[in-house]
PDB file of N, H, CA, C and O in Angstrom:
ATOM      1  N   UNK A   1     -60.672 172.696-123.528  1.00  0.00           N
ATOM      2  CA  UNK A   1     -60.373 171.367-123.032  1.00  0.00           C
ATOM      3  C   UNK A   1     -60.765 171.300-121.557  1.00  0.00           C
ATOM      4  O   UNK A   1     -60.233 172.184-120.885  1.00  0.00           O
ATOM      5  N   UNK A   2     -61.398 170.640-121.032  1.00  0.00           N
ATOM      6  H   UNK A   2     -61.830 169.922-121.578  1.00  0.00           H
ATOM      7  CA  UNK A   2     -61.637 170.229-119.585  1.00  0.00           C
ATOM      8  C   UNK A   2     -60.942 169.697-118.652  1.00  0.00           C
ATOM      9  O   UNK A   2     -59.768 169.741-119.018  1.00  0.00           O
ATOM     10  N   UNK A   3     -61.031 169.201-117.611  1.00  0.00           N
ATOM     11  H   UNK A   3     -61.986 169.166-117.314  1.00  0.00           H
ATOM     12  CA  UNK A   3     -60.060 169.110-116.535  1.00  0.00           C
ATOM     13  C   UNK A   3     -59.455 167.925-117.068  1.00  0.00           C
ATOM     14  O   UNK A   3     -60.012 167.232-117.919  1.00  0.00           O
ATOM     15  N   UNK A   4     -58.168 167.645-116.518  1.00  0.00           N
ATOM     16  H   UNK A   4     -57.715 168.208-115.827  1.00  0.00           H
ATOM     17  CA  UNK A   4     -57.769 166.397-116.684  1.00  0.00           C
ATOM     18  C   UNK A   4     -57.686 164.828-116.132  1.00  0.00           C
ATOM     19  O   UNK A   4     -57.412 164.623-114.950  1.00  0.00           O
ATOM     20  N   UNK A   5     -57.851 164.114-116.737  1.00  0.00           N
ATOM     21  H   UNK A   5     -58.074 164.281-117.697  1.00  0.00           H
ATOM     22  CA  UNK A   5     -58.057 162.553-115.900  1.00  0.00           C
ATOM     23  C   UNK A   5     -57.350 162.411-115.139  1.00  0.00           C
ATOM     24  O   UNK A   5     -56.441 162.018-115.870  1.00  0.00           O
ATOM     25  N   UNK A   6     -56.998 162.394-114.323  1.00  0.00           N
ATOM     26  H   UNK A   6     -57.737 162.714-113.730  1.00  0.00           H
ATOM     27  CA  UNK A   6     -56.418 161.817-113.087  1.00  0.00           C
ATOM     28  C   UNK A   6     -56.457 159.821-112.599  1.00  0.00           C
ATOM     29  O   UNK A   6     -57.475 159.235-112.233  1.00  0.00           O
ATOM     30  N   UNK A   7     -55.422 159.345-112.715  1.00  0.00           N
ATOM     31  H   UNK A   7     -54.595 159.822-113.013  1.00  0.00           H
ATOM     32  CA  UNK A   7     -55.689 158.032-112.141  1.00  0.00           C
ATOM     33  C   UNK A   7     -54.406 157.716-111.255  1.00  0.00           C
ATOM     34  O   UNK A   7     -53.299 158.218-111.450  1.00  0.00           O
ATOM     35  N   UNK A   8     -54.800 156.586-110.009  1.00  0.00           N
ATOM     36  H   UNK A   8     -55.699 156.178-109.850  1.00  0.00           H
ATOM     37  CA  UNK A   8     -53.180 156.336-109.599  1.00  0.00           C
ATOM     38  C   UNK A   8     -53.305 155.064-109.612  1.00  0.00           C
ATOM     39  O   UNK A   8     -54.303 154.361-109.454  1.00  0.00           O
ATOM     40  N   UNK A   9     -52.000 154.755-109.852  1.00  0.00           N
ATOM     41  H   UNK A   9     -51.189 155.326-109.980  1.00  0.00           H
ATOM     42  CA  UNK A   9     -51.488 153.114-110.365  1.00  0.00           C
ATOM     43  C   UNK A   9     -50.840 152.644-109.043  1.00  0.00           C
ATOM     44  O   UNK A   9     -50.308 153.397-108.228  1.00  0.00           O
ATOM     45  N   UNK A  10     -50.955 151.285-108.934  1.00  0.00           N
ATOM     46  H   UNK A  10     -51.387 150.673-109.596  1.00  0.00           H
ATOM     47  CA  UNK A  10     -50.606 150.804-108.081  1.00  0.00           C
ATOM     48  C   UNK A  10     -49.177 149.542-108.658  1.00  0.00           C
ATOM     49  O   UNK A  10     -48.802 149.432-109.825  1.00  0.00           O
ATOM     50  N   UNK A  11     -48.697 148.848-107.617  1.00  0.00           N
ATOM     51  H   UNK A  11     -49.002 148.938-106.669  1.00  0.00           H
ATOM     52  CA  UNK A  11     -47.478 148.343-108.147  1.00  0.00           C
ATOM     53  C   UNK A  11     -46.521 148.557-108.200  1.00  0.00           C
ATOM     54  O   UNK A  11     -45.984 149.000-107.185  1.00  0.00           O
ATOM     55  N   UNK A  12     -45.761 148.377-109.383  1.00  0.00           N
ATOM     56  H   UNK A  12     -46.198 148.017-110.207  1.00  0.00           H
ATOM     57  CA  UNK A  12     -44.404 148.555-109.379  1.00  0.00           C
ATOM     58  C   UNK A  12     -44.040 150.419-109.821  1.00  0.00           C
ATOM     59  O   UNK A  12     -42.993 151.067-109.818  1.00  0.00           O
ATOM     60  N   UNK A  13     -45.244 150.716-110.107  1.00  0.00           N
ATOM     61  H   UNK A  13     -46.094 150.190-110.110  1.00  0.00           H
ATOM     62  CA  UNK A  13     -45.793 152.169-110.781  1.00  0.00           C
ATOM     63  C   UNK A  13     -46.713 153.098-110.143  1.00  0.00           C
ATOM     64  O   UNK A  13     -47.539 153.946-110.482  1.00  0.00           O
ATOM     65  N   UNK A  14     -46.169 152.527-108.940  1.00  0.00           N
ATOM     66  H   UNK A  14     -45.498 151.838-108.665  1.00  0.00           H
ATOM     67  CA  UNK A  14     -47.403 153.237-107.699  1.00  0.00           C
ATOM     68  C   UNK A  14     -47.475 154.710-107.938  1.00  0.00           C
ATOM     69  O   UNK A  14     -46.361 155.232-107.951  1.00  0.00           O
ATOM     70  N   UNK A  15     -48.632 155.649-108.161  1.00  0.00           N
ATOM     71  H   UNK A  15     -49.538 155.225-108.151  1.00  0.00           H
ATOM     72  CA  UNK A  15     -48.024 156.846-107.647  1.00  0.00           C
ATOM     73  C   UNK A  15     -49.145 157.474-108.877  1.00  0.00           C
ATOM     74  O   UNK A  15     -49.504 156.596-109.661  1.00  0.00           O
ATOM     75  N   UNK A  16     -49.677 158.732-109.115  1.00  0.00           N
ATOM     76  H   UNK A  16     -49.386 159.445-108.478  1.00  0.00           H
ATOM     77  CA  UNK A  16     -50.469 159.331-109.342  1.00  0.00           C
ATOM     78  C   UNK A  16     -50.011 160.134-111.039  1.00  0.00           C
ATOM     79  O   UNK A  16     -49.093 160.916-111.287  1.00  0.00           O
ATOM     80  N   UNK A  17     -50.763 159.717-111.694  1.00  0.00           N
ATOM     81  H   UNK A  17     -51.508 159.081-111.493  1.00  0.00           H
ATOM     82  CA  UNK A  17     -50.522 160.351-113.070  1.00  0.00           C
ATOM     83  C   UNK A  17     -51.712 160.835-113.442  1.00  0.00           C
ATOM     84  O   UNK A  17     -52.735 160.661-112.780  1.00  0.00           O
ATOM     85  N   UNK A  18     -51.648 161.560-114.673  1.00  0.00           N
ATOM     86  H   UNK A  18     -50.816 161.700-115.210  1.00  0.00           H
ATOM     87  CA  UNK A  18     -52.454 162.291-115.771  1.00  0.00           C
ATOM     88  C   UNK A  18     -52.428 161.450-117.073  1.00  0.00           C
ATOM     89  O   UNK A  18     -51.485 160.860-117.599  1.00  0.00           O
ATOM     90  N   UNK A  19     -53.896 161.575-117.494  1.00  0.00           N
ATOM     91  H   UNK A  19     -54.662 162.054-117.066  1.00  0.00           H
ATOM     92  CA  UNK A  19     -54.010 160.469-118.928  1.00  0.00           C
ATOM     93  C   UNK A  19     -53.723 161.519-119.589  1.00  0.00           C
ATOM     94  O   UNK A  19     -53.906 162.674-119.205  1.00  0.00           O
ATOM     95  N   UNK A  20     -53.231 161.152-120.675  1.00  0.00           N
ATOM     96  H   UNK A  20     -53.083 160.213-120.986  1.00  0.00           H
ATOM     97  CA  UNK A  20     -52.368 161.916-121.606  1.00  0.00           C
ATOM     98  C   UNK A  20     -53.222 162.376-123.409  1.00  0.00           C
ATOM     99  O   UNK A  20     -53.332 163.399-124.085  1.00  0.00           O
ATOM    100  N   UNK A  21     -53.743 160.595-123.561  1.00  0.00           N
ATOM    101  H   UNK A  21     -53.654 159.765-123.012  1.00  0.00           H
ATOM    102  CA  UNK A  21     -54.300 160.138-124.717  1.00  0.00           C
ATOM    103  C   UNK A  21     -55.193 158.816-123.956  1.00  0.00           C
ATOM    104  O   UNK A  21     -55.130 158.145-122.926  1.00  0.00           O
ATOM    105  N   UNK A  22     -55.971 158.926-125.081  1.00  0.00           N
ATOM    106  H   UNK A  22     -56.022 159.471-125.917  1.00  0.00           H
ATOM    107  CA  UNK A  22     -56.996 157.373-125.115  1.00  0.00           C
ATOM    108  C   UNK A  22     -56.861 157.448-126.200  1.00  0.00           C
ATOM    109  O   UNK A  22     -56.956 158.358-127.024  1.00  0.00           O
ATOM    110  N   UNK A  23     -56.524 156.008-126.236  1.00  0.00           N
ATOM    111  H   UNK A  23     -56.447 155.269-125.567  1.00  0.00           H
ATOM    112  CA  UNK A  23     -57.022 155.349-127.862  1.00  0.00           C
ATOM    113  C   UNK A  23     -58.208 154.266-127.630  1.00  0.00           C
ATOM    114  O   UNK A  23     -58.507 153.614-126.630  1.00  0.00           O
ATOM    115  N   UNK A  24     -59.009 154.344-129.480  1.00  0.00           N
ATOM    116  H   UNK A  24     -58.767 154.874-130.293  1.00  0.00           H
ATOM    117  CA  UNK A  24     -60.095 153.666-129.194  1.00  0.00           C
ATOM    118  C   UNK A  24     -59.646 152.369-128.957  1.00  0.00           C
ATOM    119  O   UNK A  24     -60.708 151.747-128.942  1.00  0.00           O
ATOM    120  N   UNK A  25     -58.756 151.560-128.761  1.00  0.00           N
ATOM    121  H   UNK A  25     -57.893 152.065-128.773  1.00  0.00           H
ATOM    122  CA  UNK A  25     -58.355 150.106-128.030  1.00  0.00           C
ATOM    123  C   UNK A  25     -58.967 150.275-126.379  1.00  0.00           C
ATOM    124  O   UNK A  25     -59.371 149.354-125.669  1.00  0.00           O
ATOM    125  N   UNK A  26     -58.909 151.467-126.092  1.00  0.00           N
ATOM    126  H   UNK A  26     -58.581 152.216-126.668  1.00  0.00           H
ATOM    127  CA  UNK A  26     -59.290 151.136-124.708  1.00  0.00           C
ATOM    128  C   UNK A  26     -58.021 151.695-124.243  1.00  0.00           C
ATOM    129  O   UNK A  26     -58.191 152.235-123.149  1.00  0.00           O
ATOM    130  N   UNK A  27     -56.817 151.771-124.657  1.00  0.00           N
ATOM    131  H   UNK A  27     -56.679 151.333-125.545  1.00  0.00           H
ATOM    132  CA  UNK A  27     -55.216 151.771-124.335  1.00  0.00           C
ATOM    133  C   UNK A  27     -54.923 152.935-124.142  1.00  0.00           C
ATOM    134  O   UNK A  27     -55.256 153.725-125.026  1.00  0.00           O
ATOM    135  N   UNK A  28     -54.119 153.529-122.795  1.00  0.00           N
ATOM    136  H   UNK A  28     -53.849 152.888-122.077  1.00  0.00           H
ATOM    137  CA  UNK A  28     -53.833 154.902-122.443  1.00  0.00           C
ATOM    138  C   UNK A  28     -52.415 155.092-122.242  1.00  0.00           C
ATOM    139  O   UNK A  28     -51.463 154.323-122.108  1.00  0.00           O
ATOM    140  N   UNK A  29     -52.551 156.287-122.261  1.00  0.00           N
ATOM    141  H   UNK A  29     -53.325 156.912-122.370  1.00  0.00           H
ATOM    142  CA  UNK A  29     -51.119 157.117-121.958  1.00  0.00           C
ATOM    143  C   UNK A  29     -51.179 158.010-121.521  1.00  0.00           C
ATOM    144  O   UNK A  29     -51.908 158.946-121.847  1.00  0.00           O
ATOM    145  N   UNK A  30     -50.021 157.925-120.205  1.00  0.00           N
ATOM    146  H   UNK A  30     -49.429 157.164-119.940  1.00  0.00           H
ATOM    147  CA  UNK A  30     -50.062 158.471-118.808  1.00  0.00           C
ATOM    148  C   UNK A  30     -48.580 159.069-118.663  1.00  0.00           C
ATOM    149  O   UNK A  30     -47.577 158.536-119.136  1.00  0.00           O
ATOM    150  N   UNK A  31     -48.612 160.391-117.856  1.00  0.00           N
ATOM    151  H   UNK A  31     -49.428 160.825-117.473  1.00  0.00           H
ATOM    152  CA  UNK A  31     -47.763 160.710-117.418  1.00  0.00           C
ATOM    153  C   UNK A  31     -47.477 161.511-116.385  1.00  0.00           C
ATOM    154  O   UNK A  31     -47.811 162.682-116.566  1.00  0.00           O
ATOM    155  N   UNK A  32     -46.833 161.200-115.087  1.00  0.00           N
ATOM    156  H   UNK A  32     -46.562 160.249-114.940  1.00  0.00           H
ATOM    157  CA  UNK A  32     -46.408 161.846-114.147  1.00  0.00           C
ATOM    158  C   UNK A  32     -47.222 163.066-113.588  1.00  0.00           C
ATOM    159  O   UNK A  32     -47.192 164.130-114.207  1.00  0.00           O
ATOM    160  N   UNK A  33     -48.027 162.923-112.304  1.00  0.00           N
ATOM    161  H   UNK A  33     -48.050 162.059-111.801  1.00  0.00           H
ATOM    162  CA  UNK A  33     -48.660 163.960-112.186  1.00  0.00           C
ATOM    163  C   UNK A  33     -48.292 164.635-110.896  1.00  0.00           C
ATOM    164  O   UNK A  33     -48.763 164.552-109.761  1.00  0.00           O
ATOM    165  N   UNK A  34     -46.922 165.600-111.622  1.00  0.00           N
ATOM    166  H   UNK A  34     -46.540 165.667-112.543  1.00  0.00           H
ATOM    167  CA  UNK A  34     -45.987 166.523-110.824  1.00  0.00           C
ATOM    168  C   UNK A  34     -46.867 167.179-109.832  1.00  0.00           C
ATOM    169  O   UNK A  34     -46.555 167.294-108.647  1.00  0.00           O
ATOM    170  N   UNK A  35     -48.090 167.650-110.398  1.00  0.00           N
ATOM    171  H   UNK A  35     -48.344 167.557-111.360  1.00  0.00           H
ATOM    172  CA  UNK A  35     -48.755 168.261-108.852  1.00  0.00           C
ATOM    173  C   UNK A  35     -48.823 167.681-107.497  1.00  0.00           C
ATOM    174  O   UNK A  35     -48.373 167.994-106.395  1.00  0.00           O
ATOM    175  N   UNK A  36     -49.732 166.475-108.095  1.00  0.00           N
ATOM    176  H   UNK A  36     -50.097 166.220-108.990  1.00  0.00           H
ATOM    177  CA  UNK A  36     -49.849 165.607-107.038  1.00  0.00           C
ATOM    178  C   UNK A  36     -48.008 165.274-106.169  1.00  0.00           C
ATOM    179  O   UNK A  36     -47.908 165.363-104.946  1.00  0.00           O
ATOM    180  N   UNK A  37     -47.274 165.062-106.698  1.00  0.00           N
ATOM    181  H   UNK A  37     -47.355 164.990-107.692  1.00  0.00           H
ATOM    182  CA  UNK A  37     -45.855 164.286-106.197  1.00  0.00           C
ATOM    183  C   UNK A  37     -45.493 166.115-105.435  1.00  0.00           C
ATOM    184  O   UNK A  37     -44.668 165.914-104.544  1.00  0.00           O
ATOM    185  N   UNK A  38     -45.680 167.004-105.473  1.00  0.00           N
ATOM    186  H   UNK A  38     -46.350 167.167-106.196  1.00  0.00           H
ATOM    187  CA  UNK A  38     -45.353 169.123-104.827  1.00  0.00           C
ATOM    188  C   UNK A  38     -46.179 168.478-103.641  1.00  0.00           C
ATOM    189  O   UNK A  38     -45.663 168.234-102.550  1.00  0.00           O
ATOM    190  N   UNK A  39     -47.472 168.230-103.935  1.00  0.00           N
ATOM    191  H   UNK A  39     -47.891 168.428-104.821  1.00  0.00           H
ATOM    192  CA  UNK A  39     -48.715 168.386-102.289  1.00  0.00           C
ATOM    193  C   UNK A  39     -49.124 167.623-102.284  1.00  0.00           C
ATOM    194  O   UNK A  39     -50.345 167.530-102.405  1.00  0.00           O
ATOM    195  N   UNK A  40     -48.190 166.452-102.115  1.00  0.00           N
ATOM    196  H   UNK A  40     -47.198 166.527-102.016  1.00  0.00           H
ATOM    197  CA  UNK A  40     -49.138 165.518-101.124  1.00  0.00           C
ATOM    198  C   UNK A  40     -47.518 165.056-100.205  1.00  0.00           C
ATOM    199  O   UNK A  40     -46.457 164.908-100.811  1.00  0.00           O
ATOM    200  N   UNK A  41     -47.599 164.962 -99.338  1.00  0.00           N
ATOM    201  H   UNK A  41     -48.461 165.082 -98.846  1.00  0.00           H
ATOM    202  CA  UNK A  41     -46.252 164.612 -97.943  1.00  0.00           C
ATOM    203  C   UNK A  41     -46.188 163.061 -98.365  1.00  0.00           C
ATOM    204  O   UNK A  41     -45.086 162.624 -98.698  1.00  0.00           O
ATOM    205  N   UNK A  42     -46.963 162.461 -98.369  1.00  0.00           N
ATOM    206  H   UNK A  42     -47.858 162.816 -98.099  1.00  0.00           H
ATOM    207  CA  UNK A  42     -47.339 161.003 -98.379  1.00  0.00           C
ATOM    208  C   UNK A  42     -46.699 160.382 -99.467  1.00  0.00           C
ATOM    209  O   UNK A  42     -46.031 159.361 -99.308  1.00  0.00           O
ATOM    210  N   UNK A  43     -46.893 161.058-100.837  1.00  0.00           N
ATOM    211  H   UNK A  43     -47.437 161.887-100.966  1.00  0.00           H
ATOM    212  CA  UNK A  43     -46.344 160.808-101.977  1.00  0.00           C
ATOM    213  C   UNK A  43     -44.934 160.831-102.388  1.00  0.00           C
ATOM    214  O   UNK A  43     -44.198 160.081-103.031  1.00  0.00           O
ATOM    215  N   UNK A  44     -44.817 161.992-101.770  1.00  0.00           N
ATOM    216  H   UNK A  44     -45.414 162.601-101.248  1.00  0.00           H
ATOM    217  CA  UNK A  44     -43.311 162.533-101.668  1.00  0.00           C
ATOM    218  C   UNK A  44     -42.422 161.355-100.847  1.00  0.00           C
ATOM    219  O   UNK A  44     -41.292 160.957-101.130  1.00  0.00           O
ATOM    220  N   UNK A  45     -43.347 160.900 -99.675  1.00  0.00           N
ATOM    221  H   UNK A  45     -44.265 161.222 -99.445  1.00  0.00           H
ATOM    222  CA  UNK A  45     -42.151 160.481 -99.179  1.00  0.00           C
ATOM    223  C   UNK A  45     -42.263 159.163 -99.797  1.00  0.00           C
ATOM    224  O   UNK A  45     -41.185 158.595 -99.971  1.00  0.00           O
ATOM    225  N   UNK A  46     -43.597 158.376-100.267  1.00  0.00           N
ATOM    226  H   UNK A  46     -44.473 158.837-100.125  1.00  0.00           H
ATOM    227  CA  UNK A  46     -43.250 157.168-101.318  1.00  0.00           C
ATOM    228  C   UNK A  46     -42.032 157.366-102.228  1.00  0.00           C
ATOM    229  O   UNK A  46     -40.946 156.798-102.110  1.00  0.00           O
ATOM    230  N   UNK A  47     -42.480 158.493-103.391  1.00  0.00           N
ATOM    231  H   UNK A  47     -43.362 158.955-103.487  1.00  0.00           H
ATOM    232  CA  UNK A  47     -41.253 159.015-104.295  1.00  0.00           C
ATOM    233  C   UNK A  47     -39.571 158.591-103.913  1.00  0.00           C
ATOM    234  O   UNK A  47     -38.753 157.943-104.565  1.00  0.00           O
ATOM    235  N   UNK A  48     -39.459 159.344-102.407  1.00  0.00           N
ATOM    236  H   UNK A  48     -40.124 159.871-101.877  1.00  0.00           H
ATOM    237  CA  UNK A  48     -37.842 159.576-102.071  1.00  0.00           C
ATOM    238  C   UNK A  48     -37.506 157.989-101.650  1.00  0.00           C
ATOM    239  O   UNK A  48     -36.392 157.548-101.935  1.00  0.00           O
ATOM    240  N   UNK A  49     -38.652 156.988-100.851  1.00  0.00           N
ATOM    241  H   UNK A  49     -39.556 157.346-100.619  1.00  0.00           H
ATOM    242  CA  UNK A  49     -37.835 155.758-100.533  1.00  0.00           C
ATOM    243  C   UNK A  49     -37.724 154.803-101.783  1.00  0.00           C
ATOM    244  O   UNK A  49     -36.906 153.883-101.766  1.00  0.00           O
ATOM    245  N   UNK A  50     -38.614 155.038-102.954  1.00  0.00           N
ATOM    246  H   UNK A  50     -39.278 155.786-102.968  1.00  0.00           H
ATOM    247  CA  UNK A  50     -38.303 154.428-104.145  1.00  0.00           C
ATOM    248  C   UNK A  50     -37.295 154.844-104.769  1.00  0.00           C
ATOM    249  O   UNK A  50     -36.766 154.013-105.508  1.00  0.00           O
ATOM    250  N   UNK A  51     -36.649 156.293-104.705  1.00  0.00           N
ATOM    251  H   UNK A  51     -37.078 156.968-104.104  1.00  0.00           H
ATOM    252  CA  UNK A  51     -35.755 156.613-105.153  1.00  0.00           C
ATOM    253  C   UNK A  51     -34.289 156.310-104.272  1.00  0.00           C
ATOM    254  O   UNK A  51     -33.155 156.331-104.749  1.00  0.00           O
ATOM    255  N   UNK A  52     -34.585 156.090-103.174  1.00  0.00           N
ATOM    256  H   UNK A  52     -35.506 156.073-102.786  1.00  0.00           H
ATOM    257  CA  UNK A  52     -33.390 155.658-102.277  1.00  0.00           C
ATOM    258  C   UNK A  52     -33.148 153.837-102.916  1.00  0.00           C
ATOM    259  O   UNK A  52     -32.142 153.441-103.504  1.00  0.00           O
ATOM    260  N   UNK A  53     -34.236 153.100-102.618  1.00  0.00           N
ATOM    261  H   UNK A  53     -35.053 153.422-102.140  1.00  0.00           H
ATOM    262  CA  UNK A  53     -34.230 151.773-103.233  1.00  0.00           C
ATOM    263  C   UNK A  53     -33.395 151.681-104.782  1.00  0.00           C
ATOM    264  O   UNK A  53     -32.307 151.182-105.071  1.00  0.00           O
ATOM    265  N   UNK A  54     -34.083 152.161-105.338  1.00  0.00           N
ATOM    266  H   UNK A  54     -34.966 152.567-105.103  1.00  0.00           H
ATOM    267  CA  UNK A  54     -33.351 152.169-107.070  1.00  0.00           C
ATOM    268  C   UNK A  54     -31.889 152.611-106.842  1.00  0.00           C
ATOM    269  O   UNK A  54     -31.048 151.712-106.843  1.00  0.00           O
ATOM    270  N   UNK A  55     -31.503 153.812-106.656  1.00  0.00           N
ATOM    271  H   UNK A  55     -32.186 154.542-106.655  1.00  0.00           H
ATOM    272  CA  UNK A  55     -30.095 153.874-106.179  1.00  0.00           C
ATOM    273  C   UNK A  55     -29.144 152.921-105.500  1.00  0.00           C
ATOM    274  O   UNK A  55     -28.002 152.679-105.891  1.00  0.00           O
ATOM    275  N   UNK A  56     -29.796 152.353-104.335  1.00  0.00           N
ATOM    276  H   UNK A  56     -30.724 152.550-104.017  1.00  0.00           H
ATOM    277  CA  UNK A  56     -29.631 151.372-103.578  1.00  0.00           C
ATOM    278  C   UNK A  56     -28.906 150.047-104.548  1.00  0.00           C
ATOM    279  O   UNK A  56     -27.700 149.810-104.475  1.00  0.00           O
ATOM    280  N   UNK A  57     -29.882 149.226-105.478  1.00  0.00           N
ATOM    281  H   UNK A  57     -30.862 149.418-105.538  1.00  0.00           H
ATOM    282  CA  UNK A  57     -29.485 148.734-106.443  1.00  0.00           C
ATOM    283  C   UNK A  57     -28.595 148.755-107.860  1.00  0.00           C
ATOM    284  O   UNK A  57     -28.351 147.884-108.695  1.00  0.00           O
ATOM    285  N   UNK A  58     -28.255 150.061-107.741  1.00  0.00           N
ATOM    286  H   UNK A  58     -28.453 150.768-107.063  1.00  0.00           H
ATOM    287  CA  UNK A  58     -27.491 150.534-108.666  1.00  0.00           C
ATOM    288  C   UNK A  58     -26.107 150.998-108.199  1.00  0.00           C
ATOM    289  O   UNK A  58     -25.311 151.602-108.918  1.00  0.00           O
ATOM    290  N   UNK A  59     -25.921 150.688-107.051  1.00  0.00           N
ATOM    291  H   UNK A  59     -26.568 150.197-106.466  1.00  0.00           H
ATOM    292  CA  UNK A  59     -24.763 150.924-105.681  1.00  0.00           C
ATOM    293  C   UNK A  59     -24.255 152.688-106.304  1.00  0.00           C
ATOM    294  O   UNK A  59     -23.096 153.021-106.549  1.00  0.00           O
ATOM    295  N   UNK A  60     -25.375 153.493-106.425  1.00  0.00           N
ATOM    296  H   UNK A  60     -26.317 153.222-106.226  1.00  0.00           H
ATOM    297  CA  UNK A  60     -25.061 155.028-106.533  1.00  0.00           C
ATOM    298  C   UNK A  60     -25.980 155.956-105.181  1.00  0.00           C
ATOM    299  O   UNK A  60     -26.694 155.636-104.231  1.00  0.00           O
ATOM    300  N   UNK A  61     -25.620 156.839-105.590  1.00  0.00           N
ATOM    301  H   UNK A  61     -25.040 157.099-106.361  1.00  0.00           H
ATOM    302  CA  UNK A  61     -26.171 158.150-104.235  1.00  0.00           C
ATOM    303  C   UNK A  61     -27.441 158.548-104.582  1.00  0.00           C
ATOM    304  O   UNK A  61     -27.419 159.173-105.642  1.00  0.00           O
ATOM    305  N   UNK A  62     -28.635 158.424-104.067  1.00  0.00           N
ATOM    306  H   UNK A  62     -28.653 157.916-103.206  1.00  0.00           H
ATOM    307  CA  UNK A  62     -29.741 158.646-104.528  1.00  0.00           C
ATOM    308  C   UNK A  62     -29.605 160.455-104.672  1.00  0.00           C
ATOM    309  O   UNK A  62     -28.670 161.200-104.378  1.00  0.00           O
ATOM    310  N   UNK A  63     -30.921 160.733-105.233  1.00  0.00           N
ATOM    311  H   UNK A  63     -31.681 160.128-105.472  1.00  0.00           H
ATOM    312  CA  UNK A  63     -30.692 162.507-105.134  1.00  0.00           C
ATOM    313  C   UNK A  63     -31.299 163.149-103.747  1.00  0.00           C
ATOM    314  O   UNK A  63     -31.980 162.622-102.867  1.00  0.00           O
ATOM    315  N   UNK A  64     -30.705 164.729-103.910  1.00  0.00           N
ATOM    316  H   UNK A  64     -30.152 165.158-104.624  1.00  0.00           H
ATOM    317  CA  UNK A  64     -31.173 165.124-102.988  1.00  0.00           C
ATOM    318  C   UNK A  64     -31.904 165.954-102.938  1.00  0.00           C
ATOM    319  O   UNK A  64     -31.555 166.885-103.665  1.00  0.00           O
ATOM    320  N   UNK A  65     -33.248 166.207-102.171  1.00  0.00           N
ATOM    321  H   UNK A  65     -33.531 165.451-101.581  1.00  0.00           H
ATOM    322  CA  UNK A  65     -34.441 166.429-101.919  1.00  0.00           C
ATOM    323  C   UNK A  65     -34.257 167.644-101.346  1.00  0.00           C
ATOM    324  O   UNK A  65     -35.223 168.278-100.920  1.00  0.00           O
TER     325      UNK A  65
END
């Protein structure tokens, strides 16, 4: 098997995944690309203020890093 697809989404889903599957629709499936979220600083710290936000709205303690 060869390297893997790599794409990053923007939005409400910002943030860097791995294609998983293609189907012949054209239609994919993606999931979380833990490397990228370890080494990159940038990502990480997107990650922790989205995760502070969501908590935020859920009036709970975000996690800790």
């Amino acid at each position: 098997m060869g390297q893997p697809i790599r794409v990053t989404l923007a939005g409400s889903r910002k943030g860097a995944y791995i294609v998983t599957e293609e189907h012949p629709d054209g239609t994919l499936v993606v999931v979380p690309d833990k490397s990228a979220k370890a080494n990159d600083p940038e990502m990480l710290a997107a990650y922790r203020a989205e995760s502070e936000e969501i908590a935020d709205a859920f009036d709970v303690e975000p996690p800790e890093w």
